[in-house]
N, C-alpha and C positions, 0 to 999 in steps of 0.2 A: 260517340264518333265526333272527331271536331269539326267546327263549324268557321264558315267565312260570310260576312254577311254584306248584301251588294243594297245601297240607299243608292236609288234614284233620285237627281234632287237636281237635273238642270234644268228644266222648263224653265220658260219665263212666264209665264202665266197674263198674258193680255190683257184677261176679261176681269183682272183686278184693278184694271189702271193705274200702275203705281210705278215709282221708281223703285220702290226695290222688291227684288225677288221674292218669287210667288212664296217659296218655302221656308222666307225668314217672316212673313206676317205669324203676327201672334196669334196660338190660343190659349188662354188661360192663363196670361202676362208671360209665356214661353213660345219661341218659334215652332209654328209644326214639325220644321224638321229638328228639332231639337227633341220634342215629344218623341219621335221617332228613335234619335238617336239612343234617348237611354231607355228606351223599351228593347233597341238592339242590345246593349248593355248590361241587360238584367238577365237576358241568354246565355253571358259569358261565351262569348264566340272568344277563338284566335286573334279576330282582327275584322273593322268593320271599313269597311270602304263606300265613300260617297262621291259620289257620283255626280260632277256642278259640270254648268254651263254658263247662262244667262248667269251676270251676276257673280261669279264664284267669285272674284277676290272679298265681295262682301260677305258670302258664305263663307269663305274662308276663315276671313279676319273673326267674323261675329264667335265663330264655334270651333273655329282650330282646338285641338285636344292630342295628347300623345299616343291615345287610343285609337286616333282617326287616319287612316290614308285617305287621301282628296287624289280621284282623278278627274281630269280636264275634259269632257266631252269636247269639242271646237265647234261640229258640226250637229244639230238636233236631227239625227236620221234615223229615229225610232228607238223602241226601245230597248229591242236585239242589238241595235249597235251601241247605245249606250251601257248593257252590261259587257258588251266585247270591252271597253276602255277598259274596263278592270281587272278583264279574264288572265293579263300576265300576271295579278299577283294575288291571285286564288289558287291555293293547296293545300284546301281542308277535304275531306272527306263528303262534305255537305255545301250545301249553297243557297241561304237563305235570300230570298231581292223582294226588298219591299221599297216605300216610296216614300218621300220627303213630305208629299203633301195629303196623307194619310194618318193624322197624329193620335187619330182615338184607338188602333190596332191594339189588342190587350194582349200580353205578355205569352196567358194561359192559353190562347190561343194559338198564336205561334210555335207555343210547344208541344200543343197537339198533333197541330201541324209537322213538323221535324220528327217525332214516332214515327210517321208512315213510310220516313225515309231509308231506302237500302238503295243496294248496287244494283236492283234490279223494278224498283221505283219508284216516281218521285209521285210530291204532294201538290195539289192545287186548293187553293184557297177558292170555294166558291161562293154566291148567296144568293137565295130565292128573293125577287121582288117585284112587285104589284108593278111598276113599272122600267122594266129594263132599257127602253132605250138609252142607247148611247156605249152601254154594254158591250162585252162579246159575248157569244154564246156559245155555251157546254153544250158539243152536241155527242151523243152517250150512244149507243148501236142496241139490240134489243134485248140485252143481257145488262142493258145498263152501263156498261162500261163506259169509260168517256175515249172518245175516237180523237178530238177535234178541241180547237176554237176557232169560232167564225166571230170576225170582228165586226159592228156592226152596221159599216158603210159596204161589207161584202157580204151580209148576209141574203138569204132570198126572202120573199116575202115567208116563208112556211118558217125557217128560222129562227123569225124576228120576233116568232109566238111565244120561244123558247122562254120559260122564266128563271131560268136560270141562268146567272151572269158572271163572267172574272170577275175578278178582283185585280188579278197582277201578281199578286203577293203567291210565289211559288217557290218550293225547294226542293229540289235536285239532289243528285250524287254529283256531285264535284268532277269524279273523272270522266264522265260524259259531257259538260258542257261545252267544254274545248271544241268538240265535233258539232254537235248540236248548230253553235253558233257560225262556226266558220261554213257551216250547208244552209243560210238564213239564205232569202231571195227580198227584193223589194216590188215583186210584180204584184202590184196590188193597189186598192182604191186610192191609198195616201201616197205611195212609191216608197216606203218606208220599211225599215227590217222588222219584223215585230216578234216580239219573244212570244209570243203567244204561238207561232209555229212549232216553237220548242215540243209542243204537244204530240201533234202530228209523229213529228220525229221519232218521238219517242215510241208511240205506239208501232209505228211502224218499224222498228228495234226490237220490239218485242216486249217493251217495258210496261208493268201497270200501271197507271195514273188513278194514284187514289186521290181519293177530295177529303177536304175537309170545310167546315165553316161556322161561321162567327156567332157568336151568341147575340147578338145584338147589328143586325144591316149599318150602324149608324159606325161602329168600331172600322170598317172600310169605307167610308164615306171620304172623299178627296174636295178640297177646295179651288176650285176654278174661280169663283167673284165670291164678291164681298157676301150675297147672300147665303152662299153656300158653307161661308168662313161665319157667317155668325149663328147659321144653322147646330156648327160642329161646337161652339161655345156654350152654346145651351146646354147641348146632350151633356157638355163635358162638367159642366156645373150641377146637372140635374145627375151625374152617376155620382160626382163629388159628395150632395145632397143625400143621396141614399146612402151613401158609405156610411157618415158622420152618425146620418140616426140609427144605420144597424149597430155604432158603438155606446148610444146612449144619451147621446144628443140632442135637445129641441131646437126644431129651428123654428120658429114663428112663419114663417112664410118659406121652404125650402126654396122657391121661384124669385125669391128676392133676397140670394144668396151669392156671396162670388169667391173661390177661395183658385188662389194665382200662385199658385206654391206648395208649399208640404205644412202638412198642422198634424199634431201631437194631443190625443182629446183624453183625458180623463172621463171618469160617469159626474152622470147629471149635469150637465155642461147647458147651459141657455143661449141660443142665440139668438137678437132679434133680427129686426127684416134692413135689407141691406146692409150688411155687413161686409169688410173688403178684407181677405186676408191674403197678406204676399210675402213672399222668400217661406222661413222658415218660421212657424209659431209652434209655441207648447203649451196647448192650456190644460191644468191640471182641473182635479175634482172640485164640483160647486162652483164653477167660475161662472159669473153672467156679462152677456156683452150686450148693451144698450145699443137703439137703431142707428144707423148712418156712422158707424165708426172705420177706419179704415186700422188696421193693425200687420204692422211688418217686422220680421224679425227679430219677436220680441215673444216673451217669456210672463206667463199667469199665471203666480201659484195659489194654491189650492185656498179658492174662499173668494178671488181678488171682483172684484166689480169696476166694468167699466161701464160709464154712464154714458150717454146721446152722444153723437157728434163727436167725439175722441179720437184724435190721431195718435197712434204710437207707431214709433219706431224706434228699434235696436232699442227696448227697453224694459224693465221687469219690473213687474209688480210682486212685491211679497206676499205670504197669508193675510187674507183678511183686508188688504189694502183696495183704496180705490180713488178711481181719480174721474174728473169730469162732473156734469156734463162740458163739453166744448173745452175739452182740454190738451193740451199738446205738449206729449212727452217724447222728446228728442232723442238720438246716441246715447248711448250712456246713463241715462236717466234709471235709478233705481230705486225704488220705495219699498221702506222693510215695511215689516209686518204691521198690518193697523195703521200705514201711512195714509195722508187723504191729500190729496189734489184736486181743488173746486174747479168751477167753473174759469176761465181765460186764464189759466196758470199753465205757464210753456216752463219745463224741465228739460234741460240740456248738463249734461257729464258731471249730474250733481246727485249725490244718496243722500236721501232722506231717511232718516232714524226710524224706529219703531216708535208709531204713534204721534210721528213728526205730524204736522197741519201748513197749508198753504188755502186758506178757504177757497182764494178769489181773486185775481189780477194782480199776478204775481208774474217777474221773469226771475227765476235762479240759474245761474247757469256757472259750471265750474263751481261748485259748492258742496261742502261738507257739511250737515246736519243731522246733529244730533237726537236723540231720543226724546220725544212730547215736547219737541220745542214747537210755537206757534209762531209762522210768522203773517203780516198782516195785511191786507187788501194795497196794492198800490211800490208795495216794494219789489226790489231791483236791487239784484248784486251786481255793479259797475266791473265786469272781468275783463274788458276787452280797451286796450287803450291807443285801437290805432293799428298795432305793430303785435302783440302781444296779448296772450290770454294771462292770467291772475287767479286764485282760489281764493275763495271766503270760508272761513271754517266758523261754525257755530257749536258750541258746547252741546250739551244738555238741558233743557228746558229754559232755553232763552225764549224771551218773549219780544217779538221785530214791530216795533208799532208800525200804523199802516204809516203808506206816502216813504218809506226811510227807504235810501239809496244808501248801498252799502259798499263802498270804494275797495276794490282788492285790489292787492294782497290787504285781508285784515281777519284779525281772529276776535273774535267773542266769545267768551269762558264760560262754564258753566251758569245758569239762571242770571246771568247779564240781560240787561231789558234796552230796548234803544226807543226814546221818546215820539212820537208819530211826526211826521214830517224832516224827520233829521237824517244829515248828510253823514255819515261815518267814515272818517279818513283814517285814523288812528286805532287801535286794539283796543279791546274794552274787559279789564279783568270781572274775573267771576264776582256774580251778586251785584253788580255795579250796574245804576242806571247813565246812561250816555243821553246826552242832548247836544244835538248837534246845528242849531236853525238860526236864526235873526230874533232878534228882539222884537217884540209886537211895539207897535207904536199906534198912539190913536191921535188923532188930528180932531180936536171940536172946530163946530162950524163948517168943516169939508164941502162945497159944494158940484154935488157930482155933475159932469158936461152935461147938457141938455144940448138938442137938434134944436137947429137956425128955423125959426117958422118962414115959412116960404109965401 
């Protein structure tokens, strides 16, 4: 049956103290309702409609999508009125409504959910918990059925015992909610519409409300403050955590793990504690990643090592290669197979050859290097003059003495050597040693300044 799927996402969320909107704070370097969004996405509905108030041109701006219709709530008058905004352009057969600041909801769930769904009843999401307040409560008749939700500034004391709680997250037959909504009332503790009457309605239709619920309490868990927003961080790093090692994975401390994005694991994968990864990674078989590295949108193949304290990003390590510790490979930075990258060597839009060397305080950037070339502690390829980047291209087993600044545009040919401390402005053919520096000069006698005694 097709599917229309309504995100709730105007609240302003207060108890966050923030300028911006409750539903654009991050989890897991993603907005909740972004989380949201592509778990609606992964349902393949018709069309998913969100639902802004507080905030929306920023909601807007941040996640505008050609997949998305954005309707305008003006007024926060519950949450009956705010699926009414969307009810003109809902005509699926089904009616999924979840909520912006709900980001851990799991996919599988949902889809359980949606099963239960026919013309003659809809699904509630619901979940047992040690402490409900603030909840509403599933109140069921003595066959169990579910009759009700009682919210719970209107519950009675006998009610409030109830442990079983909404969630919110409910799906429908489509051609009922038109009715449903348009019979809301706001007589009630808040004066607000609240779709949770929907229930009511229903039952008294004649409709079954069957339930379903979540494998995990933490999967509807919503963020009102900051505590509640770093609560859902955890979980969501500590299910990330368990993923990884049911594919093969070590992680030295799963608790002092953080992945912000999508990663791609091969077997026997290492990783140690604190580790950051974000956007998109791929790390193949055998890869080990040293403590405190942050790695983004970058690529490890099979064997690569990185050492302590290493920053990547948008950059790939080949077989066997490795770089660090405290190394920092930029855009574009490629190292084949058997490359190595020490310590304080920053890589930017340059390939390194197989078996290429950079030991130790090193900047290449815009560079072309060849295979088992070494180059040497203190060197700098000079690419940028201001206005303009430049390439330096190096052969094949050139050897860079240290301290040498290499002025591009300039080529060096195969097994070309460039003396330690020399400037290189010109090209240097193959086999050919280049000196580029000052004459040494010695002064006998020299007497060095000494301090005025006081």
């Amino acid at each position: 049956m097709s599917l229309d799927i309504v995100i709730l996402a105007a609240g302003q969320g207060t108890r966050m103290r923030s300028a911006l909107p409750k539903v654009l704070h991050p989890v897991a370097g993603q907005s909740m309702l972004g989380h949201v969004i592509e778990t609606a996405r992964s349902l393949e509905p018709q069309a998913i409609h969100v639902v802004i108030g507080h905030g929306a041109e920023q909601v807007r701006e941040r996640l505008a999508a050609d997949d998305l219709n954005f309707v305008v709530q003006a007024e926060q008058l519950g949450t009956g009125h705010a699926v009414a905004q969307a009810l003109p352009a809902l005509t699926a057969e089904r009616v999924l409504i979840l909520y912006g600041d709900v980001p851990l909801i799991e996919a599988a769930t949902l889809e359980r959910l949606l099963e239960k769904v026919g013309p003659q009843q809809l699904a509630l999401l619901t979940v047992n918990l040690d402490d409900p307040t603030g909840y509403g409560r599933i109140v069921r008749d003595d066959q169990g059925m579910v009759q009700a939700i009682i919210e719970h500034k209107d519950a009675s004391a006998e009610q409030r015992l109830i442990a079983e709680g909404n969630t919110g997250i409910l799906a429908v037959p489509g051609e009922r909610l038109g009715d449903w909504l348009g019979r809301l009332s706001n007589s009630n503790a808040q004066g607000e519409y609240y779709l949770t009457d929907v229930i009511a309605m229903a039952v008294a239709d004649g409709l079954v409300v069957a339930t379903e619920q979540p494998l995990h309490a933490m999967e509807v868990q919503g963020a009102n403050d900051r505590i509640q927003l770093a609560e859902l961080e955890r979980h969501y790093q500590q299910r990330a955590a368990r993923r990884l090692m049911a594919q093969g994975v070590t992680l030295r401390d799963p608790a002092r793990f953080d992945l912000r994005g999508e990663i791609t694991v091969g077997r026997d994968v290492l990783i140690d504690v604190n580790v950051i990864i974000e956007g998109r990674v791929v790390i193949e078989d055998g890869v080990e990643i040293g403590p405190n590295c942050v790695i983004r949108n970058s690529t490890l193949r099979r064997g690569a090592v990185v050492k302590a304290s290493s920053h990547l990003e948008g950059a790939e390590l080949g077989e066997g290669a490795d770089c660090g510790p405290f190394a920092r490979l930029r855009p574009g930075a490629v190292l084949g197979a058997k490359a190595h990258v020490g310590n304080f060597v920053e890589v930017k839009n340059s390939h390194m050859g197989e078996g290429a060397k950079a030991g130790h305080l090193a900047y290449l950037g815009d560079a072309q290097i060849g295979a088992r070339t070494n180059i040497g502690a203190g060197t700098i390829t000079c690419n940028y003059d201001g206005a303009n980047k430049f390439r330096t291209v190096m052969g094949e087993d050139v050897f860079i003495g240290s301290n040498s600044s290499l002025v591009a545009p300039v080529i060096l040919g195969d097994g070309a050597t460039t003396g330690a401390g020399s400037v290189i402005t010109a090209d240097v053919p193959a086999g050919t040693l280049a000196l580029g520096r000052a004459r040494q000069a010695l002064i006998q006698g020299w007497q060095r300044p000494q301090k005025a005694s006081k």
